[in-house]
C-alpha positions as CSV (number, residue, x, y, z in Angstrom):
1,X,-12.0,0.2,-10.5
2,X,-10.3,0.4,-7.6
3,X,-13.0,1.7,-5.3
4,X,-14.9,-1.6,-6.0
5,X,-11.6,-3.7,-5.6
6,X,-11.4,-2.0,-2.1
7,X,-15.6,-2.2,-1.6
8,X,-15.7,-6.1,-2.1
9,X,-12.5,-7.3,-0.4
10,X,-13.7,-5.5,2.6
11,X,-17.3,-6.4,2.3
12,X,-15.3,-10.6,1.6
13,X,-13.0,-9.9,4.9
14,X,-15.8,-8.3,7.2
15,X,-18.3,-11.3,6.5
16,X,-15.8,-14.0,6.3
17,X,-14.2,-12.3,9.6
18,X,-10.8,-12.8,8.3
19,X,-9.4,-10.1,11.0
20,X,-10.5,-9.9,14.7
21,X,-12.0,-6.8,14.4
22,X,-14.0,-4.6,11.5
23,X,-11.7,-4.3,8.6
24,X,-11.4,-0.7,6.2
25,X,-8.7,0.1,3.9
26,X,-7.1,3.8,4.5
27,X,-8.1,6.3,2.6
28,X,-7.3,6.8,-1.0
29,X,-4.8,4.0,-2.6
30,X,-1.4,3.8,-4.7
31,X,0.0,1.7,-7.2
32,X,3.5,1.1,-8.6
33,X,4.5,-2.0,-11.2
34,X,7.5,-4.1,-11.6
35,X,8.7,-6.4,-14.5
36,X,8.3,-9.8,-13.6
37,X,12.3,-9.9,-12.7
38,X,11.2,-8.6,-9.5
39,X,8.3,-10.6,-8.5
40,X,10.7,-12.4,-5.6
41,X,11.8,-9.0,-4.4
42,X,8.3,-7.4,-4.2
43,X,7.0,-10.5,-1.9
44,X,10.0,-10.4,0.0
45,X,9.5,-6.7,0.5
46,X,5.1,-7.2,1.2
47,X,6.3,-10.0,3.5
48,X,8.2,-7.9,5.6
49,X,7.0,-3.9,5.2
50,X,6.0,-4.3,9.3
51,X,10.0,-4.3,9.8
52,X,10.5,-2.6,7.0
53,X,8.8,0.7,7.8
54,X,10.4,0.5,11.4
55,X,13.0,2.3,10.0
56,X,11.0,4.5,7.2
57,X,7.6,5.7,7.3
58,X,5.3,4.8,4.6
59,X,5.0,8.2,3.5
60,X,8.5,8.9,3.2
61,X,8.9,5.8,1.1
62,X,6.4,6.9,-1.4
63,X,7.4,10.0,-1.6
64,X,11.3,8.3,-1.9
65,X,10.0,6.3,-4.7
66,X,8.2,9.2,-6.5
67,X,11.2,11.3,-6.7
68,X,13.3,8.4,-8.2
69,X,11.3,7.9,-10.8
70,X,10.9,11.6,-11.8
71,X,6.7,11.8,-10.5
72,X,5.5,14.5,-9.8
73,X,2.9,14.7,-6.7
74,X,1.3,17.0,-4.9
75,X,1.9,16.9,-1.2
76,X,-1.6,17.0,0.2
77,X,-2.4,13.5,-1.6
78,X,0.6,11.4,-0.1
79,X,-0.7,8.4,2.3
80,X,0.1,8.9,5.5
81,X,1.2,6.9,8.1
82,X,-1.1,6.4,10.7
């Protein structure tokens, strides 16, 4: 499901030429929920993960959120920053 979520929003960006230059997704994908109590912080957060990850790297926020919640991952399948 989510390779053809990925395949057609890039296939709708690319011939709509939404971005200035060719447009792929990173390898490989994550997902987290939230209750709909959070909804407002979620956008605020999407909104502003350029600042955001300033001061954290994307991978060490994953890997942050993972170990809160009790996930276990293995190391070689954590997006990294690039």
């Amino acid at each position: 499901m989510v390779r053809d979520i990925k395949s057609s929003t890039s296939r709708f960006i690319n011939q709509n030429r939404l971005t200035p230059g060719r447009f792929e997704w990173q390898a490989g994908y994550g997902c987290f929920s939230h209750s709909k109590s959070q909804t407002d912080s979620v956008c605020r957060y999407i909104r502003n993960q350029n600042m955001h990850h300033k001061s954290i790297s994307l991978e060490d926020e994953i890997k942050h959120i993972l170990d809160r919640f009790g996930v276990e991952y293995d190391q070689r399948y954590i997006i990294r920053d690039p």
